[in-house]
N, C-alpha and C positions, 0 to 999 in steps of 0.2 A: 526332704527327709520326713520321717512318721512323724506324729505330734505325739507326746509324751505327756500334755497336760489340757484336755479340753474341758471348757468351762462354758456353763449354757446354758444363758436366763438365770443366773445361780442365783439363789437370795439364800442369806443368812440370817434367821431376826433370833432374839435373845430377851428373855423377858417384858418382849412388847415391844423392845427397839431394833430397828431393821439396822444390822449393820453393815451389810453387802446389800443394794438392790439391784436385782437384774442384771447381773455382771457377764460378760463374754469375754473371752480371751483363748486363744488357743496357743501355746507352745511349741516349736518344733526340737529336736533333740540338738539340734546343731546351734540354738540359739541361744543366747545371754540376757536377760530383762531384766532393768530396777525397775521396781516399785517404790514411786516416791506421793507422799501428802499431808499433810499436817495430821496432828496429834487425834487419834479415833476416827481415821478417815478409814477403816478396815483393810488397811495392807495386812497385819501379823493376819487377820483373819483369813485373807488368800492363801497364806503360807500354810497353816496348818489346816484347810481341805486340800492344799496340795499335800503335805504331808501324811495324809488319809488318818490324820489326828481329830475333828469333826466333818458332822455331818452336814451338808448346806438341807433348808429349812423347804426348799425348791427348788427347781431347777436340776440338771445334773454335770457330775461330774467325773469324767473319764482321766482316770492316773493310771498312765504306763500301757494303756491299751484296755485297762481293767474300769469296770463304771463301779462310782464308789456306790457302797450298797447291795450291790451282787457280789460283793469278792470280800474274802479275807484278809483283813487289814494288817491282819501279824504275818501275811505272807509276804503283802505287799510292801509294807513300811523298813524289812532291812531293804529292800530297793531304790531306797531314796533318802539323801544324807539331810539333816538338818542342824543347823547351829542356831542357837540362841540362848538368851539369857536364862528360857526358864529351865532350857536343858541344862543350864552351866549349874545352875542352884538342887540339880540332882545329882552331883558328882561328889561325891565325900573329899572334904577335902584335904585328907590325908594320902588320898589316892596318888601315888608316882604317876609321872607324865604318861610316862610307855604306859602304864596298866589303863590307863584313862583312853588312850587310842585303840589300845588292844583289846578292851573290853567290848570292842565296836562289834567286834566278827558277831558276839553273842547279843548285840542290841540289849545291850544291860548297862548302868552305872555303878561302880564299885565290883570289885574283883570278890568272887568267892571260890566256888570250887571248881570253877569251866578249866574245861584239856586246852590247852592252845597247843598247834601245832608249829613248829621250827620256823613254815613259813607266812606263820600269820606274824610271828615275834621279829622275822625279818621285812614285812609289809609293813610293820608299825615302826621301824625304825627307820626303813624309805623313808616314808611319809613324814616323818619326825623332822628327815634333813632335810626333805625338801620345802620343810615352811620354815627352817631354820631355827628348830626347835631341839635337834639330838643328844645339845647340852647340855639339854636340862631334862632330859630322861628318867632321871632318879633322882627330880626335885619332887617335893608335894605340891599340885594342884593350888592346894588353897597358898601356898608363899607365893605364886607368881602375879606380876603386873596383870594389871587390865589387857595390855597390847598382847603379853606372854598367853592368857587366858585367851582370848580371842583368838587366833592360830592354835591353841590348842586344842579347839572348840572343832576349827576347819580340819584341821588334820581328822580329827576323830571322824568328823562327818563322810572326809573322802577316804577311809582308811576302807572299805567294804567297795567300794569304785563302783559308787550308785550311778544311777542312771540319770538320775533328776537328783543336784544340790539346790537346797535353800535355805539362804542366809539371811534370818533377821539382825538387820543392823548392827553389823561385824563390826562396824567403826565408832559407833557410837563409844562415849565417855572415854578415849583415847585424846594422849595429847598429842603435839603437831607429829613429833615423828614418830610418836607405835602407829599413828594414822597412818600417814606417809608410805612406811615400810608395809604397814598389811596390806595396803593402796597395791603397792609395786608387785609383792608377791599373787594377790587377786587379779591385776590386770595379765602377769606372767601365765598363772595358771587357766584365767579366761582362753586367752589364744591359742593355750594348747591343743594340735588336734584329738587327742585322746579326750579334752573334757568332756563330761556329759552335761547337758543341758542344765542353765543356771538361772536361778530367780532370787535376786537379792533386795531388803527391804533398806531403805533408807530415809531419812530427812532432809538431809541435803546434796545439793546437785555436785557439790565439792568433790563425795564422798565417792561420784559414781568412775569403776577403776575403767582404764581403757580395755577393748575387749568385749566391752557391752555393746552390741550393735539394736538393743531395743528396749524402750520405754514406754512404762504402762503410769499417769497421772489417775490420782483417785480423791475425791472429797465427798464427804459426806454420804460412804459407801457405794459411788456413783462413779463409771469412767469418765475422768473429762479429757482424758485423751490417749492413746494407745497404738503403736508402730511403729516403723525408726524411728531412733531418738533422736538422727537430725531433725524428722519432721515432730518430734512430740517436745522435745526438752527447748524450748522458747520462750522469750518473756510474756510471751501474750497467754501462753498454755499456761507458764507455772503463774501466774499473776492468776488468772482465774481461780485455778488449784487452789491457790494459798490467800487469794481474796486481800490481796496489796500488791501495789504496782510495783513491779522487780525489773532490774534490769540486768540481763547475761551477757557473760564475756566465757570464751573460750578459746583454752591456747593450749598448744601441742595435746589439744584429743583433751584437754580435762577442763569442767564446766566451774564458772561462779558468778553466784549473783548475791544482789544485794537489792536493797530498797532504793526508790528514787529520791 
């Protein structure tokens, strides 16, 4: 299948510090990747040049067939879903559930005066039941749990049925079961063969839902390791990664580790 996300020699540096160096990676549309590494190891930073949110400093990079820098970024960007925290912190959060998924068609946050048509108002309430969200349709935004926010965040991203989703750390600040449950609905939606190509950012191996058939390790804006995740997600790869000796256990398809 095409690749949907080529990355090549990429450097990112930022006020004199190199946060990506020399990165390669190539995505194909049929594929699922975590991104895991400790704290400033430049994972969110892959995410948003995938996102065609910045620019890398070198190097290049191909989204959706298009190299970033020759193409239109506002054309590009409703074609690729993105959830994350800083998107969550641009949602008014007086905003209703439905208006916040539905707002997607226009790639906008908060409702003003966009036409929706009958069957965008019915795509947003698909979407709604299918992260088991429908109930709370005509709750506010800002009243909902962390677990509730986070699927409202995925809904919104897959409501336009991009081509490339990317999820920064969907599970983060959840407790055992909004985890659990987002866990279960991301590994469901993984498999499906409609998904489009997925790149999720995470910290722990706990986090990563079944359905992921590939893993990219990073520290210190460097690959330390990258390909299936049988072969990449191991205590010798993430012990390296995370610079302490860990030891993995995995059972029916989902990872954890610990310290020795």
């Amino acid at each position: 299948m095409a690749s949907v996300l080529e990355l090549t020699d990429l450097s990112v540096v930022r006020d004199g510090n190199t946060i990506l160096d020399a990165v390669n990676l190539t995505v194909d549309g049929d594929e699922r990747w975590v991104i895991l590494g400790p704290n400033g190891a430049g994972k969110t930073t892959i995410l948003q040049v995938a996102a065609a949110l910045i620019h890398p400093t070198s190097g290049t990079a191909r989204i959706l067939n298009d190299q970033l820098g020759s193409v239109d970024v506002f054309e590009l960007r409703p074609r690729i879903g993105f959830a994350s925290t800083a998107m969550a912190r641009r949602i008014p959060g007086n905003e209703k559930v439905l208006d916040v998924v539905l707002t997607a068609a226009y790639a906008v946050a908060g409702r003003w005066n966009e036409n929706y048509e009958d069957i965008d108002t019915r795509r947003a309430l698909r979407v709604l039941a299918e992260w088991k969200l429908d109930h709370l349709k005509d709750r506010a935004f800002g009243g909902l749990s962390d677990g509730e926010q986070k699927r409202v965040q995925i809904a919104r991203a897959v409501m336009t049925d991009p081509e490339l989703l990317l999820l920064d750390e969907p599970a983060a600040s959840l407790d055992l079961g909004a985890r659990e449950e987002l866990l279960q609905l991301l590994g469901g939606y993984a498999t499906a063969p409609q998904a489009p190509a997925i790149i999720m950012v995470t910290h722990h191996v706990e986090e990563i839902p079944l359905g992921f058939g590939h893993a990219l390790l990073l520290a210190d804006g460097h690959i330390t390791a990258a390909g299936p995740i049988d072969e990449v997600i191991t205590a010798h790869n993430l012990s390296e990664t995370f610079g302490l000796e860990l030891t993995l256990e995995r059972n029916d398809g989902r990872f954890s580790a610990r310290a020795v």
